[in-house]
C-alpha positions as CSV (number, residue, x, y, z in Angstrom):
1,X,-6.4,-16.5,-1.5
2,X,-5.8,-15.7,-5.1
3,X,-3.5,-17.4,-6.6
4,X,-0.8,-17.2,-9.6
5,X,-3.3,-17.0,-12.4
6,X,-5.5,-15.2,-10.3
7,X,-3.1,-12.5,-9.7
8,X,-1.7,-12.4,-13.6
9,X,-5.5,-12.4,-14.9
10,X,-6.0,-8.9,-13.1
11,X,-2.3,-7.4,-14.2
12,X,-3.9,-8.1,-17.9
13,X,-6.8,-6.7,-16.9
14,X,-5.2,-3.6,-15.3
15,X,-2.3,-3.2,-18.3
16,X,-4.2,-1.3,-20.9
17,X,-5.9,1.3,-18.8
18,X,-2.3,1.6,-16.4
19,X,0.6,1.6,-18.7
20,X,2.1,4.5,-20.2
21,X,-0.5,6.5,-18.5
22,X,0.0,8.8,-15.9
23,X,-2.1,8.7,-12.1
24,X,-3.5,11.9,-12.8
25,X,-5.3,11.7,-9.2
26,X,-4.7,9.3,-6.2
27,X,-6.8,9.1,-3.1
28,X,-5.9,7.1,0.1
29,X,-8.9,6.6,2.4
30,X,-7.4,4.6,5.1
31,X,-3.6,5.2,6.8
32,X,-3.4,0.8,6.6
33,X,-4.4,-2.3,5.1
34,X,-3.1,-5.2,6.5
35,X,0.1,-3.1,7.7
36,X,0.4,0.5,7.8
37,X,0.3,2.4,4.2
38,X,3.3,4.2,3.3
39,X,3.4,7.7,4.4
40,X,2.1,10.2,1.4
41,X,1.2,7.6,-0.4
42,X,-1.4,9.7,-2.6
43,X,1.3,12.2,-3.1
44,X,3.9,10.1,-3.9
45,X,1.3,8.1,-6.8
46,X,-0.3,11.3,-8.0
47,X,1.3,12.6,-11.1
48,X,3.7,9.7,-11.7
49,X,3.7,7.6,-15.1
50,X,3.1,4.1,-15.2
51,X,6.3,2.2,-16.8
52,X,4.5,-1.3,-16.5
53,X,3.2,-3.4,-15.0
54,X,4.5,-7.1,-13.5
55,X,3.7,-10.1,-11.5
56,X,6.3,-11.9,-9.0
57,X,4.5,-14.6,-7.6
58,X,1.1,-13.5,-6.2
59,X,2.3,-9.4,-6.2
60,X,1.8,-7.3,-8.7
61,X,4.7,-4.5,-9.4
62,X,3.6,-1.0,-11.0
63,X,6.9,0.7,-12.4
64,X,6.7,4.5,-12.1
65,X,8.1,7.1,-13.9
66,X,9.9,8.4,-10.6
67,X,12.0,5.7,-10.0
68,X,9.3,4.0,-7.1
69,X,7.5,0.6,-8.2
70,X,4.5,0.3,-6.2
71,X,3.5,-3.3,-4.8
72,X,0.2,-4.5,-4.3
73,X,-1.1,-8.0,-2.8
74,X,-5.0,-8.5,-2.8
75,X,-5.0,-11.1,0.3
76,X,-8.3,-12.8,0.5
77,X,-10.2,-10.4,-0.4
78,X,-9.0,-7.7,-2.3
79,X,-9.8,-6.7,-5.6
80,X,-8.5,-3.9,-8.3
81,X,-11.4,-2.9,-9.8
82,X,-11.7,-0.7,-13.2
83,X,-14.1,1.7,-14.3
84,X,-14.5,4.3,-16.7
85,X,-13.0,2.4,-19.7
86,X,-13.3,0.3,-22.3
87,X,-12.5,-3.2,-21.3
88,X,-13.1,-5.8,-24.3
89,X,-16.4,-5.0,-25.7
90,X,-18.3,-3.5,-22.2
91,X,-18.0,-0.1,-20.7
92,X,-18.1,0.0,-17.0
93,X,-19.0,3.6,-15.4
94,X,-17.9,5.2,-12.2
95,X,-19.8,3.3,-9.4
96,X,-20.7,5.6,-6.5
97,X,-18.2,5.1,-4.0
98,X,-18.0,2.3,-1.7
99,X,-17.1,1.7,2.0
100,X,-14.1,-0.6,1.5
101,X,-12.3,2.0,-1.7
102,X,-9.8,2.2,0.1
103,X,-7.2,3.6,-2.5
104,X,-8.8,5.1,-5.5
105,X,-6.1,6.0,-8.7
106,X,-8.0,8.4,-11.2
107,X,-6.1,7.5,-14.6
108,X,-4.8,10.0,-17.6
109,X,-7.8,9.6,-20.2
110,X,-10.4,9.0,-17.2
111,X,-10.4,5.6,-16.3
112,X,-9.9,5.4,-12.7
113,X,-9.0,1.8,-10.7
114,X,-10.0,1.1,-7.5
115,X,-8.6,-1.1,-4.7
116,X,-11.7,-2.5,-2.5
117,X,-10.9,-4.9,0.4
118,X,-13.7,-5.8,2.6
119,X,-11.4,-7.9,5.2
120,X,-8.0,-5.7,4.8
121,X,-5.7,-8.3,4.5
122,X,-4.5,-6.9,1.3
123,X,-0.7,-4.5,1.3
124,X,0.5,-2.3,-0.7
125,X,3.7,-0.8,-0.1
126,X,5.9,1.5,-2.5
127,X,9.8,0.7,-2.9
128,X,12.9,1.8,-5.2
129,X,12.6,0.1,-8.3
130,X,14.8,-2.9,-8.5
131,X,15.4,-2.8,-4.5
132,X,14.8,-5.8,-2.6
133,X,11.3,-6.5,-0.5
134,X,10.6,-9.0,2.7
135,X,7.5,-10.0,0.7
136,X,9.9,-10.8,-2.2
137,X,13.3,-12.0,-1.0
138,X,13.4,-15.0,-1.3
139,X,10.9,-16.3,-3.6
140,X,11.6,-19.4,-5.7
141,X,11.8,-19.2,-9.4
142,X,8.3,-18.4,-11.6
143,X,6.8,-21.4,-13.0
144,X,6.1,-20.4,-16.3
145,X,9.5,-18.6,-16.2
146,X,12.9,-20.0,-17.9
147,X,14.6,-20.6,-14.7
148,X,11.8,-23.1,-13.8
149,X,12.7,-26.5,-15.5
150,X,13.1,-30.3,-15.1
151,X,16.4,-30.1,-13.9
152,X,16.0,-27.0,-11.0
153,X,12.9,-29.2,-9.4
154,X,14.9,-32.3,-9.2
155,X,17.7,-30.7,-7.6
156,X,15.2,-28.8,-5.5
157,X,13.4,-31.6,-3.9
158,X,16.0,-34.3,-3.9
159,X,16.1,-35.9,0.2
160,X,13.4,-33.8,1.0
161,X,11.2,-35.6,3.6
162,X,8.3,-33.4,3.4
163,X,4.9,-34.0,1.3
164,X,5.1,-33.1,-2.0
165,X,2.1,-31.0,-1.9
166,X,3.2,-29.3,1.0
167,X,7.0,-28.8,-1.3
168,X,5.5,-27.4,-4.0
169,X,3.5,-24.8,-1.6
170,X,6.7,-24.1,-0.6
171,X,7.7,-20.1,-2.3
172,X,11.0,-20.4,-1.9
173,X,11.2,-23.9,-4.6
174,X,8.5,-22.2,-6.7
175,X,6.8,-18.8,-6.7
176,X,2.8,-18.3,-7.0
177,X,1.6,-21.9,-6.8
178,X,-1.3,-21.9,-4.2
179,X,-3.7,-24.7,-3.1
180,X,-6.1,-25.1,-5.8
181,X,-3.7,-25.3,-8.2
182,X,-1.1,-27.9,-6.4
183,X,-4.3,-30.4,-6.3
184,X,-5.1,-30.1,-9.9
185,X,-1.2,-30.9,-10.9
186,X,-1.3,-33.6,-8.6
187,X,-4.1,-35.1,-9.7
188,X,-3.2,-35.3,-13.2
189,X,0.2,-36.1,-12.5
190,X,-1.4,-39.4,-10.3
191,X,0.5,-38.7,-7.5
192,X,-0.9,-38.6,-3.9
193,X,-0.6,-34.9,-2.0
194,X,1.0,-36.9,1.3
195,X,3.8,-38.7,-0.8
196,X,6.8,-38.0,0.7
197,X,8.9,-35.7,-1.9
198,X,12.4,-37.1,-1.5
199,X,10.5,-40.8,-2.7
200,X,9.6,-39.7,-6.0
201,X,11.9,-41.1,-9.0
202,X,13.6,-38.2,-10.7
203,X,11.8,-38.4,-13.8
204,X,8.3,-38.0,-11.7
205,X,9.6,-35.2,-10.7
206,X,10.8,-33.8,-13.9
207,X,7.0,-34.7,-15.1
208,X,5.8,-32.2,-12.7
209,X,7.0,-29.5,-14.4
210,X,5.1,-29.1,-17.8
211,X,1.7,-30.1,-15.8
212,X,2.5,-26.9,-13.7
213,X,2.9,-25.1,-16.6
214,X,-0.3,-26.5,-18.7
215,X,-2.4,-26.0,-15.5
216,X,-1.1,-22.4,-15.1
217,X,-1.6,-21.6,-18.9
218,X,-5.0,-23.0,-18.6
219,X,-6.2,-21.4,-15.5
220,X,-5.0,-17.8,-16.7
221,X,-6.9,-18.1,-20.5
222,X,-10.0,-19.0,-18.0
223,X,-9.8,-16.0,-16.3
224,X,-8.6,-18.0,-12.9
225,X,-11.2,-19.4,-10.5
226,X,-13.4,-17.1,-8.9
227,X,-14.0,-18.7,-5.4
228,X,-15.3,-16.4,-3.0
229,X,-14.4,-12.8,-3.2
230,X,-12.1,-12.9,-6.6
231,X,-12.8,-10.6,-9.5
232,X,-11.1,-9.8,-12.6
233,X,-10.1,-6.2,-13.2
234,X,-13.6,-6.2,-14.9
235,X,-15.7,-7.2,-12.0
236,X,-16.1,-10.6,-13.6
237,X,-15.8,-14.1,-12.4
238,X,-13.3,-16.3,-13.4
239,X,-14.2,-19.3,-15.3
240,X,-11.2,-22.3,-14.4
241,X,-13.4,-23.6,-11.2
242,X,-15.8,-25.0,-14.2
243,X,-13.2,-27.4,-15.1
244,X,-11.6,-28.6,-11.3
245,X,-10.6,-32.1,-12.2
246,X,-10.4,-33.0,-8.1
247,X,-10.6,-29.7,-6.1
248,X,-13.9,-29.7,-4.4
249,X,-14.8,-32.4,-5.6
250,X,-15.2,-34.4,-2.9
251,X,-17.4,-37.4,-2.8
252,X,-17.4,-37.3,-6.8
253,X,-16.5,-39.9,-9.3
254,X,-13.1,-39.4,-10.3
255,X,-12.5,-37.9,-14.0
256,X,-9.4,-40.4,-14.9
257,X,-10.7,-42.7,-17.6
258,X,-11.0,-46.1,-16.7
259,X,-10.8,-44.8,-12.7
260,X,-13.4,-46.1,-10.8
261,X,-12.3,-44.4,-7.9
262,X,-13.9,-41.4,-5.4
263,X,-12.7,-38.1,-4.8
264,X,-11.5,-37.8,-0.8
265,X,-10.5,-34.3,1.0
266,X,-7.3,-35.0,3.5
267,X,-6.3,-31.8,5.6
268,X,-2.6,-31.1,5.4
269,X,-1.4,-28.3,7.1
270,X,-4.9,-26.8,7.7
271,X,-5.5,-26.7,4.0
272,X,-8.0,-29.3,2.0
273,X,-6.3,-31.7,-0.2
274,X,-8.5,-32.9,-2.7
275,X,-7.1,-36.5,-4.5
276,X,-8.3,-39.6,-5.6
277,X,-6.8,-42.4,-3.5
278,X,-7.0,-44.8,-6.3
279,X,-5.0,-43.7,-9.4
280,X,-2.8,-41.0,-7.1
281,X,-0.1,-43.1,-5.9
């Protein structure tokens, strides 16, 4: 599932072909995605103006000119693909249509970008700009956002009794953070995945916070991690699962200097936790 840097690489991506531009065209192939599409969906798209473009948590938020922001999710394998323009220094034609375009938008100045989702467990929905969403009420501050600090996480976790991996997976404390991700703070901020939240000193807590935010930063000038089906808006990998310090790294030496210590994989919840038993405490 992409996550957070995932989701904000493709926004980029998408942001100089999308905004200020109008949909001159919009095809929908398929009445649903992982729920139903919205009804009229290509009409509703076709002939509006892109205000911009944002990212809550793992959505990303298109502002049109017609006072509707449309939301789309990629799921697990979903990807918003561009062709037709210049991105960086490569020009990526029209590729012959494909059997999982499912919604096709045809850009002023001919760049067209295409959502393609072999499994369908992608949404996109379109709402009132500035109205409220079930996939968004209730979602915890942004971590690389001002409301996201030492203080708030604290607060946030203090007597809870749950793992602190499984906390910070939590969207409600903090929006976008996904698997991947969580291990890699963890790791580097030597603490184990099944310590107990509410037993962490404040100030370990507070620590937390600017290695979310150096991961994040990191992760998103890499272009995010490209495991299984993710693409940039390009069609190109990411680059941040060439520098995993513990995910899937199991059976490895662990990268701590002066750790002598192997990576192990604990399941939590169904999900792989990747740690190093000795300098995660």
């Amino acid at each position: 599932m992409p996550e957070l840097p995932e989701v904000e690489t493709v926004r980029r991506g998408l942001e100089p072909v999308m905004t200020g531009l109008h949909i001159a065209h919009a095809a929908v192939n398929r009445p649903d995605l992982r729920w139903p599409l919205p009804e009229n969906m290509a009409a509703r798209l076709t002939g509006q103006r892109v205000l911009g473009l944002r990212r809550r948590s793992k959505y990303i938020l298109a502002d049109l000119s017609g006072g509707e922001t449309l939301l789309v999710h990629l799921g697990m394998s979903g990807r918003m693909l561009v062709s037709g323009a210049m991105l960086g220094e490569f020009h990526h034609a029209h590729p012959a249509p494909a059997k999982h375009d499912h919604v096709v938008l045809d850009m002023e100045g001919g760049a067209r970008v295409t959502f393609n989702d072999a499994r369908r467990f992608g949404a996109m929905d379109l709402l009132p700009t500035g109205a409220g969403h079930a996939l968004l009420d209730g979602l915890g501050p942004e971590p690389l956002g001002n409301d996201f600090h030492e203080s708030y996480l604290v607060a946030r976790l203090a007597g809870r009794n749950t793992p602190i991996k499984a906390a910070l997976l939590d969207q409600r404390v903090v929006a976008g953070l996904g698997n991947i991700y969580v291990c890699e703070v963890l790791f580097r901020a030597g603490i184990a995945p099944d310590r107990r939240a509410a037993s962490l000193p404040a100030a370990q807590v507070a620590g937390l916070v600017p290695i979310i935010r150096q991961v994040l930063d990191e992760a998103i000038a890499a272009g995010g991690s490209s495991l299984r089906d993710y693409r940039q808006a390009d069609g190109e990998l990411g680059y941040f699962q060439h520098t995993f310090r513990v995910y899937g790294r199991e059976g490895e030496s662990c990268t701590t200097p002066g750790c002598s210590g192997t990576v192990a994989r604990l399941v939590q919840s169904g999900r792989s936790s990747f740690h190093c038993p000795a300098c995660q405490r």
